[in-house]
DRENFISE-175913 format. One record per residue (C-alpha): y, x, z. Coordinates in steps of 0.25 Angstrom, whole numbers. Layout:
REM DRENFISE-175913
     py     px     pz
      Y      X      Z
...
END
This chain:
REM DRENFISE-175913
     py     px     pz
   -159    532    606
   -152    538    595
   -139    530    593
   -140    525    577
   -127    526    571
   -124    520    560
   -120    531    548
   -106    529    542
   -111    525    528
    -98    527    520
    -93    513    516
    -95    510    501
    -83    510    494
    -80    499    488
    -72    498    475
    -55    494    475
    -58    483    466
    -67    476    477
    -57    479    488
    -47    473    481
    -53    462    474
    -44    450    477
    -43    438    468
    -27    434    468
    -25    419    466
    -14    417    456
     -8    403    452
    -17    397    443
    -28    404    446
    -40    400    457
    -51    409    464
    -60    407    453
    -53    407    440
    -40    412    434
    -31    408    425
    -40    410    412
    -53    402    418
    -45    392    423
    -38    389    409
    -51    389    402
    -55    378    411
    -45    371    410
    -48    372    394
    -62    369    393
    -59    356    405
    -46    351    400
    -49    348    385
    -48    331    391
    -41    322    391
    -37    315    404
    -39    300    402
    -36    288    413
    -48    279    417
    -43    270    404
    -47    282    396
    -32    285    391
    -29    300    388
    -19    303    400
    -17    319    396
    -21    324    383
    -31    334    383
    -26    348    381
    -24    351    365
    -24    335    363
    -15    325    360
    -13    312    368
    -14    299    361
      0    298    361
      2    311    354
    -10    306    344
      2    293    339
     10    297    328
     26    299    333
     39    299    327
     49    312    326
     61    309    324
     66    316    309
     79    325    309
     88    331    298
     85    344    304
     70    343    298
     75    347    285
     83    356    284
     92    368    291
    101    360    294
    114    360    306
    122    349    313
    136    354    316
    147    345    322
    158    342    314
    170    351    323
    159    363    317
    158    361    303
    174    359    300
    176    372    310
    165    376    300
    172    374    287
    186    378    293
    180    391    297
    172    395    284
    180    388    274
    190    400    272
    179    413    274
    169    405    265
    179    407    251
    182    421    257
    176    433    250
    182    443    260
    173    436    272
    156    435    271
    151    423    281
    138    429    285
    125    421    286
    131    410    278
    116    404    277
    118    400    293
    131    395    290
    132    379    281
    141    383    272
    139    371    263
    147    363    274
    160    370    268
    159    366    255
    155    350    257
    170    350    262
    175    354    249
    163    349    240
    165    333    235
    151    332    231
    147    333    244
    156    326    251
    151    314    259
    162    304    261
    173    302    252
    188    310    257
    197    299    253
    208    305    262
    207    319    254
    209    313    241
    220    303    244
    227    304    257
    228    291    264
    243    292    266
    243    291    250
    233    280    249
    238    272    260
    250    268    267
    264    267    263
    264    281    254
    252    276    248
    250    282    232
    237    274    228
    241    263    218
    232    250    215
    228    248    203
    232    238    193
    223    231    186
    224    219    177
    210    212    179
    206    204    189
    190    205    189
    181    216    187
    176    211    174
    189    211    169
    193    226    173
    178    231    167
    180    224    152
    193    229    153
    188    244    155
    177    243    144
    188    240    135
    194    252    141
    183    261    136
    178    253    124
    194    257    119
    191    270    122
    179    273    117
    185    267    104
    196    276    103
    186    288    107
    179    285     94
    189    283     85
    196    297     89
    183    303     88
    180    297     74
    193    302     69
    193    316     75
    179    318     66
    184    313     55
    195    323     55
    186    335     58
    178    330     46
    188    330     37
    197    344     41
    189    358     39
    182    364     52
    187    375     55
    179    385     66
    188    392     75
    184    404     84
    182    397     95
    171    390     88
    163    402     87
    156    406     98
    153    420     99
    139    426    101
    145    436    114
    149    424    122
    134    419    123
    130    436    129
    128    434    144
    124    418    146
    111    419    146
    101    414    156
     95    428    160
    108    433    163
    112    423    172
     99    424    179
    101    438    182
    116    435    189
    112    425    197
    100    434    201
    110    445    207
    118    433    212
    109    427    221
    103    441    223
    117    447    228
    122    445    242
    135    453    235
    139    451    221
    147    462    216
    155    454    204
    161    465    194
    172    465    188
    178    474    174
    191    480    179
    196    477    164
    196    464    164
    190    458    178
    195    444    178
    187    443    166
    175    449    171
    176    441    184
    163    430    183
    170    416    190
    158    409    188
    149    419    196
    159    421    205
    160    405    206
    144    403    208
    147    414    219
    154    407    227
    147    394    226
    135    397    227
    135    410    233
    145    409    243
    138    418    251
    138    431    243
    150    441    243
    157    445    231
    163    457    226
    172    460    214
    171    473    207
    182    478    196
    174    489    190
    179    497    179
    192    500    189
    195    512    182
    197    507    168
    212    498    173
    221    503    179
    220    504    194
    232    494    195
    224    484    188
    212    485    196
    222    484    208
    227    470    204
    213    464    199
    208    468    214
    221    461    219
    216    449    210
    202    447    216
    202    452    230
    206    437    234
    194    432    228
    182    443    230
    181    456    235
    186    464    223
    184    482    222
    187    491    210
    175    499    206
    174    510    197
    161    513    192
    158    527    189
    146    537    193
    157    547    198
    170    542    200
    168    527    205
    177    519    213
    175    509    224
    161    512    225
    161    515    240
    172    501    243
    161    495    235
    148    501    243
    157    498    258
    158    483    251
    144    482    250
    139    490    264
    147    480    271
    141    468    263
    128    475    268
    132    474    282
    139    460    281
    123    456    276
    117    461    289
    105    452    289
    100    457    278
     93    470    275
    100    472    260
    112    464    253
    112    464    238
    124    467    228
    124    462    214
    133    465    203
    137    453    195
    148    455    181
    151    453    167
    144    464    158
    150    479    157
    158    478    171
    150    488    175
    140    482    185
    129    493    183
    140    503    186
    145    499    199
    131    497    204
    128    515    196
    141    518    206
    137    513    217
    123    519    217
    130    532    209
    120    533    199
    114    525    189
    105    514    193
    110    504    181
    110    506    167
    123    505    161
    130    504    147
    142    499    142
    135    486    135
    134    475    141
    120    469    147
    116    484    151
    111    478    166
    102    464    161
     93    464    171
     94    463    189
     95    475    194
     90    481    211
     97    491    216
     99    497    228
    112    503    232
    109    505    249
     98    502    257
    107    490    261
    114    487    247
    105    484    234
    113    481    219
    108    471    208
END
């Protein structure tokens, strides 16, 4: 017989991914459904509530409230609700006040971020209208109001009810009413009879009334609240009498957090001994510079452009700081701002109310006028 063999078929060859086909179990998972299937179940299943054999809600369904949840509650209100407000203890606010009291008038030192810092907790120290309790002690000391050195005297009075003592005050001001009267009765009759005569001081002149109207004031405060540094300028001439109190005075009220600088312009018309001494004078009270203006020959052009690169960098949070230049008419405003651009960007003339109107303009990529 013919031995059969079997002939050596070549195996098939089955693919890797059958070979090794392997299903890992991983927590959460089971042999028939990931992680995916078994949170769809769980969604379309678990959408009950689970309630006890009475019928009551046990655990709320998913996405539900229970029925305690369903009653109306009560939160308890705070102060903080409404406003941005911050409790500090008592130790912080006087190291507060003792800290900032001195560098807050300074004009040489800028507190940065001042809107993070509650500046009006200096001033309620200082400002009666706010106070809260009365500060007897401050007003007389108790070694003077009591004790054996004791200044107060009693009063004497010579009544011994209160109806007494109010008839007898309004026979005070019934007398004085009637005395008012007659003095005024005579003081007209007097008049009527001697010749009125105007003096000059009567006559109100029409140039006084230049320079107080509405618009014009509208467009100071506008480069006022503008500004982040007001450049206040000065006439060398005379530079107390261009010097503006009452700006200078809302300024630091109001604005208390916008630097000031005082320019003397016109330097070169004084002599430099004067200028000298008038810098002397207002240094203590604001940063002061002499300033030339000229398109050729200037002076102080580059102390003043340092002055402002450095404002710029104390502003650091913001992409641009703003410079605006406040004065009487004819100190030469429009001509400080020509010199530091070296060109002429603003009409000038030697007629006061040349500049009406707010002007933009920019001196660096960092540093714009008005």
């Amino acid at each position: 017989m013919v031995s059969t063999k079997k002939k050596s078929t070549a195996s098939k060859t089955r693919s890797s991914s059958s070979k090794d086909v392997s299903l890992k179990k991983v927590k959460g998972e089971n042999f028939y459904r990931n992680a995916k299937q078994v949170a769809r179940a769980k969604l379309l299943t678990g959408g009950k509530a689970v309630r006890d054999k009475d019928g009551n809600i046990i655990k709320a369904a998913a996405f539900q409230k229970g029925e305690s949840e369903t009653k109306p509650g009560r939160v308890q209100p705070d102060r903080r609700w409404f406003g941005n407000t911050r409790v500090i203890s008592q130790t912080a606010l006087d190291h507060f006040r003792t800290s900032l009291s001195t560098k807050k008038d300074d004009p040489y030192s800028v507190l940065l971020r001042r809107n993070k810092l509650p500046m009006a907790l200096l001033d309620d120290a200082a400002n009666p209208n706010v106070r809260k309790r009365s500060h007897i002690v401050e007003t007389e000391p108790f070694s003077e109001t009591f004790g054996p050195k004791a200044q107060r005297k009693k009063p004497k009075l010579e009544v011994g009810t209160f109806e007494e003592l109010s008839k007898i005050g309004a026979a005070a001001v019934a007398g004085r009413t009637e005395s008012l009267t007659e003095g005024s009765s005579a003081d007209s009759q007097q008049i009527l009879v001697g010749d009125f005569q105007p003096v000059h001081a009567d006559y109100i002149e029409p140039i006084f009334a230049k320079g107080t109207s509405r618009r014009i004031y509208g467009e100071l405060y506008k480069v006022i609240d503008s500004s982040d540094v007001i450049l206040h300028i000065l006439d060398a001439r005379d530079p107390l009498g261009t010097i503006c109190e009452s700006v200078l005075d809302y300024l630091k009220k109001e604005k208390a957090h916008k630097q000031v600088v005082l320019i003397i312009n016109k330097c070169d018309l004084v002599p430099n001994w004067v200028t000298a001494r008038y810098i002397q004078h207002l240094t203590p009270r604001y940063p002061t510079i002499a300033f030339h203006a000229s398109p050729n020959h200037s002076f102080g052009k580059g102390s003043l452009i340092q002055l402002l690169r450095q404002f710029s960098q104390l502003h650091s949070d913001k992409k641009q700081i703003s410079v605006g230049f406040v004065g009487y008419p004819n100190v030469g405003k429009s001509s400080v701002i020509n010199t530091l651009k070296s060109g002429k960007v603003c009409r000038v003339a030697p007629v006061p109310g040349e500049t009406k109107v707010w002007q933009y303009i920019t001196l660096t990529r960092r540093i714009y006028l008005h």
